[in-house]
Backbone as a chain_set.jsonl record, in Angstrom:
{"seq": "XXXXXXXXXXXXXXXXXXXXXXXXXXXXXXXXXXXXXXXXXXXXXXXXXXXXXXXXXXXXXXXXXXXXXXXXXXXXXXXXXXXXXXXXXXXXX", "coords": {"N": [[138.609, 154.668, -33.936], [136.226, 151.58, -35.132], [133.395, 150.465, -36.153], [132.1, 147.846, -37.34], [129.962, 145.782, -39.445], [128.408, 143.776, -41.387], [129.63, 145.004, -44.003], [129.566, 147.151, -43.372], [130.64, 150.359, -42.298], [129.446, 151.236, -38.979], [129.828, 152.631, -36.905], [131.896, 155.491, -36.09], [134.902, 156.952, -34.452], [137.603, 158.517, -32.755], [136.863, 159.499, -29.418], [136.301, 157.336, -27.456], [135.762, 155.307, -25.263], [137.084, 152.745, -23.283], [135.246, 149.853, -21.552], [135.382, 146.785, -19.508], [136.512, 145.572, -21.895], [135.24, 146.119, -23.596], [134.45, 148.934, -26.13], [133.228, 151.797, -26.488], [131.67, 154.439, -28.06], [130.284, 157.048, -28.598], [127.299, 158.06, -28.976], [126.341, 159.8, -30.98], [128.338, 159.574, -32.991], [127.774, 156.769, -33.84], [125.846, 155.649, -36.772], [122.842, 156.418, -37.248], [120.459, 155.333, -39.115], [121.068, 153.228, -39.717], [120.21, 151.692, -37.184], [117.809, 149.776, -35.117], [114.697, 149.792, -33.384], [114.448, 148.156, -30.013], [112.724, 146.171, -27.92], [114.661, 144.963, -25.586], [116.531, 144.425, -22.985], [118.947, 143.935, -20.307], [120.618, 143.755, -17.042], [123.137, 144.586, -15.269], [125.074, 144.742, -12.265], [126.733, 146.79, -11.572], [126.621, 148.682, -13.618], [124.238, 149.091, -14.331], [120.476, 149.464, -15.827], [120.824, 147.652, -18.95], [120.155, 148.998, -22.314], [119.096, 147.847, -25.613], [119.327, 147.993, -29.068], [118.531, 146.62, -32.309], [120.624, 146.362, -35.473], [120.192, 146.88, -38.387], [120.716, 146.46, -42.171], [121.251, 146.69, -45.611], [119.385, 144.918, -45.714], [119.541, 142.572, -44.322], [119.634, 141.595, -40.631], [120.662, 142.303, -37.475], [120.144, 140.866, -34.204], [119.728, 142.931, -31.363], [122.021, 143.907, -31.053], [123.581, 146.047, -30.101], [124.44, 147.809, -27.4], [123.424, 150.047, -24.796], [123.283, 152.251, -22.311], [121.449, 154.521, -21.004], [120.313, 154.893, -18.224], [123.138, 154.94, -16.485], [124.677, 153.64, -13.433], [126.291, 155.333, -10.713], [128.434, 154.15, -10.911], [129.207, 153.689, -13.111], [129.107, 156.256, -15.329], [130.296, 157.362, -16.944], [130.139, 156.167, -19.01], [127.944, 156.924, -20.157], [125.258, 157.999, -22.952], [126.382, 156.559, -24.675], [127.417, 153.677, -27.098], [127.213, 150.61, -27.509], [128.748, 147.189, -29.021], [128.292, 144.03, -29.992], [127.833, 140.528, -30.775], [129.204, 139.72, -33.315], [129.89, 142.46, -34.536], [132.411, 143.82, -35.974], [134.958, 145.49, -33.929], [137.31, 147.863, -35.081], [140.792, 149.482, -35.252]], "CA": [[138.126, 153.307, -34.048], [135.421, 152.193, -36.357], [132.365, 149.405, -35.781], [131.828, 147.395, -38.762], [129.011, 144.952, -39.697], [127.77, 143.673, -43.543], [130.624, 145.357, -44.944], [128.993, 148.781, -43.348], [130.96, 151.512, -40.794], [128.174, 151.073, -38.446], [130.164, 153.758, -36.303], [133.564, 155.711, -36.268], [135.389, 158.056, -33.494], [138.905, 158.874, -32.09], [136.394, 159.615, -28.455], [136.298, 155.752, -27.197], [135.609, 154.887, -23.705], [136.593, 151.167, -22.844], [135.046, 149.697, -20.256], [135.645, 145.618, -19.464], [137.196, 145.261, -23.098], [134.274, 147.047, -25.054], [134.975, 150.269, -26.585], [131.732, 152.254, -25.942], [131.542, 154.924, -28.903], [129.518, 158.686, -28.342], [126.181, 157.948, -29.87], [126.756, 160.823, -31.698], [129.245, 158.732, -33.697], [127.0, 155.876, -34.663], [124.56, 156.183, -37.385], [121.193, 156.014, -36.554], [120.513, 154.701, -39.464], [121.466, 151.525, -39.447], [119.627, 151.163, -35.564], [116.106, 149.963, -35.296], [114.364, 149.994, -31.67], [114.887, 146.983, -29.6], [112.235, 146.609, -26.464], [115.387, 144.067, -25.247], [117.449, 144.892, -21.978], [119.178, 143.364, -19.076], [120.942, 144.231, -15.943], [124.663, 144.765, -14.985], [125.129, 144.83, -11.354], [127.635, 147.846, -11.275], [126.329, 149.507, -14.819], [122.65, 149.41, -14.169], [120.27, 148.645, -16.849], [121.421, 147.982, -20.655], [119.015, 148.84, -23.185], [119.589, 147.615, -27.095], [119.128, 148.818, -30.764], [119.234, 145.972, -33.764], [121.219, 146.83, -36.655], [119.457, 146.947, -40.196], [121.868, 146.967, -43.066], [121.162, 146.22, -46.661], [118.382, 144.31, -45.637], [120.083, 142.296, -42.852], [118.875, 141.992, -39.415], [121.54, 141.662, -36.231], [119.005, 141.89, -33.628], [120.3, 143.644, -30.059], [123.788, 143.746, -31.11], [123.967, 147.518, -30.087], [123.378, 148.201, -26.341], [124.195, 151.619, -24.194], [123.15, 152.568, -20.424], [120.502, 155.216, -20.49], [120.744, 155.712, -17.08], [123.885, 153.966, -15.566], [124.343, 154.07, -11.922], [127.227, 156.247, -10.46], [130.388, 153.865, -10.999], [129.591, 153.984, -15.013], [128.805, 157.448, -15.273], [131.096, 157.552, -17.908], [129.784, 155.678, -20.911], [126.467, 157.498, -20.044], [125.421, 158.687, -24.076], [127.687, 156.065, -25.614], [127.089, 152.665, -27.239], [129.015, 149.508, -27.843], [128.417, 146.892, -29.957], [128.716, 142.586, -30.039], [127.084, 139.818, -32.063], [129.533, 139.788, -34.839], [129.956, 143.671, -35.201], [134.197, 144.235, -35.849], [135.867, 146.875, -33.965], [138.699, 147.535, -35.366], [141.52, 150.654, -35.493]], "C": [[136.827, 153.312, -34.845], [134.73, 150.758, -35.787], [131.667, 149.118, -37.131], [130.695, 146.183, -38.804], [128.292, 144.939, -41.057], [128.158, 144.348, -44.219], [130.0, 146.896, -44.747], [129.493, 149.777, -42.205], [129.37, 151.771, -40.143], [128.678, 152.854, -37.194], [131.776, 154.212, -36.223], [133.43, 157.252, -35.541], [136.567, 157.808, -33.144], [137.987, 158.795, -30.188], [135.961, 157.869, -27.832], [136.717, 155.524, -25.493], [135.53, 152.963, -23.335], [136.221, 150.918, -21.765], [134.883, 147.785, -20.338], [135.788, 145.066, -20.838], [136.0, 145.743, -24.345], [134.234, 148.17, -25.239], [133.372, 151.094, -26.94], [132.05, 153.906, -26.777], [130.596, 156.234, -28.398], [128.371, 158.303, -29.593], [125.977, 158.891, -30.677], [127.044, 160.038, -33.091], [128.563, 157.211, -34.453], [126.095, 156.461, -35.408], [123.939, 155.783, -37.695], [120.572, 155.384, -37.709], [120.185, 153.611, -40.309], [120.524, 150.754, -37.761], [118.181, 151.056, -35.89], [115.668, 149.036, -33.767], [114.321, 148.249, -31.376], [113.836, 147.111, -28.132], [113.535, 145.44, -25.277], [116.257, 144.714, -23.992], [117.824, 143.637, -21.233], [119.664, 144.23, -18.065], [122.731, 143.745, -15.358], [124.438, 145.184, -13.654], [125.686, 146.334, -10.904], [127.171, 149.294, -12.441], [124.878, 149.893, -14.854], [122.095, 148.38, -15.565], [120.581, 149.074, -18.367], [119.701, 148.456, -21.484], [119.348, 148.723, -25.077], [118.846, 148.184, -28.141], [119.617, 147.408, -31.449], [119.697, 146.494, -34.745], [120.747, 146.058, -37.898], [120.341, 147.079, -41.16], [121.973, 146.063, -44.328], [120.029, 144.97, -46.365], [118.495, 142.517, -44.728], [119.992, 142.771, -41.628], [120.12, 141.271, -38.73], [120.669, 141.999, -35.003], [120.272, 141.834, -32.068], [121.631, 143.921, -30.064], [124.358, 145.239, -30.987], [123.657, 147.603, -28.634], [123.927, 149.579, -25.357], [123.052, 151.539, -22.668], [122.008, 153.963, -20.609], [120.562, 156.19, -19.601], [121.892, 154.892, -16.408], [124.474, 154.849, -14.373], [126.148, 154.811, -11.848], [128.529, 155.974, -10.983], [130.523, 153.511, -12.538], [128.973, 154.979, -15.617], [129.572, 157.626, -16.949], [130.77, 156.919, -19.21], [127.901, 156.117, -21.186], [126.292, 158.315, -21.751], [126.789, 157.719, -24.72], [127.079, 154.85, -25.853], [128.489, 151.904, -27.629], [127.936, 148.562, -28.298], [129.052, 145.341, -29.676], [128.319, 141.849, -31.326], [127.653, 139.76, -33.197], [130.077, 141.257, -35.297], [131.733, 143.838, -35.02], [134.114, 145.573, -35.504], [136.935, 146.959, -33.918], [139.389, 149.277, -35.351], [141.299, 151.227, -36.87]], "O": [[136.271, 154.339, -35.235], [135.393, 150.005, -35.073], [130.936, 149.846, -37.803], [130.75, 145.576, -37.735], [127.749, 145.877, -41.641], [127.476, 144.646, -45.199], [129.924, 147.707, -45.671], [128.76, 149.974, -41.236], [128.418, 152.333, -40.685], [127.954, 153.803, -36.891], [132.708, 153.41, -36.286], [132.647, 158.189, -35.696], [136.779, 156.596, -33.185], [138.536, 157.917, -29.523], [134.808, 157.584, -28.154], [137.77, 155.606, -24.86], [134.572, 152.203, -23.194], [136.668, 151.57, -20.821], [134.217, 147.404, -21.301], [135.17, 144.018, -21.028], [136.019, 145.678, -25.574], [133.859, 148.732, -24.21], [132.586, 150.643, -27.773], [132.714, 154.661, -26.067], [130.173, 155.899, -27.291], [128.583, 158.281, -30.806], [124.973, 158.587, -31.32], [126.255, 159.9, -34.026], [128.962, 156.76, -35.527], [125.521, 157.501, -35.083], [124.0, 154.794, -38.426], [119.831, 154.533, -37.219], [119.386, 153.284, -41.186], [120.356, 149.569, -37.473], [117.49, 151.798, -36.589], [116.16, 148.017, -33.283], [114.205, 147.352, -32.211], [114.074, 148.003, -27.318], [113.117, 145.209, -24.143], [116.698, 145.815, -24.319], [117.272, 142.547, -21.385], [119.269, 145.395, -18.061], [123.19, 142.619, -15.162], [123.578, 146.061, -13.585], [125.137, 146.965, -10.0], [127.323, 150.494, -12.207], [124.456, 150.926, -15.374], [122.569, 147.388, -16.117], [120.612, 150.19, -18.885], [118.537, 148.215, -21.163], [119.86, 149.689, -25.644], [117.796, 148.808, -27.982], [120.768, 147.001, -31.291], [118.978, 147.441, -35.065], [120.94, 144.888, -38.228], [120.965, 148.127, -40.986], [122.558, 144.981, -44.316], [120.111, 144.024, -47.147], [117.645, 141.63, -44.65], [120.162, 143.953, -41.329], [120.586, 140.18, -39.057], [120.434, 143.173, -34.718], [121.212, 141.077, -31.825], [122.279, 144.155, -29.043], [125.356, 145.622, -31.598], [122.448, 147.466, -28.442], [125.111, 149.89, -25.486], [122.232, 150.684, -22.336], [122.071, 154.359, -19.446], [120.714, 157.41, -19.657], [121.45, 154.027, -15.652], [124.682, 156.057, -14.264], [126.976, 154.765, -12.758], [129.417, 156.741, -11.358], [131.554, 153.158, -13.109], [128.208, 154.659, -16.527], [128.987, 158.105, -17.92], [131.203, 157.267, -20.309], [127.045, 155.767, -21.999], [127.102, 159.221, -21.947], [127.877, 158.141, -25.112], [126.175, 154.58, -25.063], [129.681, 152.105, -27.861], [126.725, 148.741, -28.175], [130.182, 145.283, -29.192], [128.387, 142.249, -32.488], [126.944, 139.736, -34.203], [130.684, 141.31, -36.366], [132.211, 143.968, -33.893], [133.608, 146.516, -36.112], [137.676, 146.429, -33.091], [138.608, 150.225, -35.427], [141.88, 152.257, -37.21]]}, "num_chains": 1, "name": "protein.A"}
């Protein structure tokens, strides 16, 4: 799968962890970049807290449209080191 935004592979992996219909990518697999620091978060009851990255690209700003778990609590252990992506960003096959 591949995460597209301003006509730019923002990230691309076969390793894809969905979790409630967002496909949560191995930060590995995104490239950095394109990311520029975000002090922006919230709070997921079950996931803990989010923390975001805006995407920079050709001189286009998407701000928080990147966000990943840090530390997420036991029952999303699993997208721990992974990001996912909204705001407009296509993920497509």
């Amino acid at each position: 799968m591949k995460a597209v935004w301003n006509g730019k592979v923002i990230a691309e992996s076969d390793d894809i962890v969905t979790v409630e219909g967002n496909a949560y990518f191995p930060a590995s697999a995104v490239k950095a970049e394109y990311l520029a620091d975000s002090s922006h978060t919230s709070v997921c009851p079950w996931k803990g807290t989010a923390n975001y990255h805006s995407l920079s690209v050709d001189g286009q700003s998407n701000a928080n449209a990147v966000w990943f778990y840090a530390d997420p609590k036991a029952a999303a252990a699993g997208i721990k080191g992974r990001m996912a992506f909204w705001k407009g960003v296509r993920v497509e096959e």
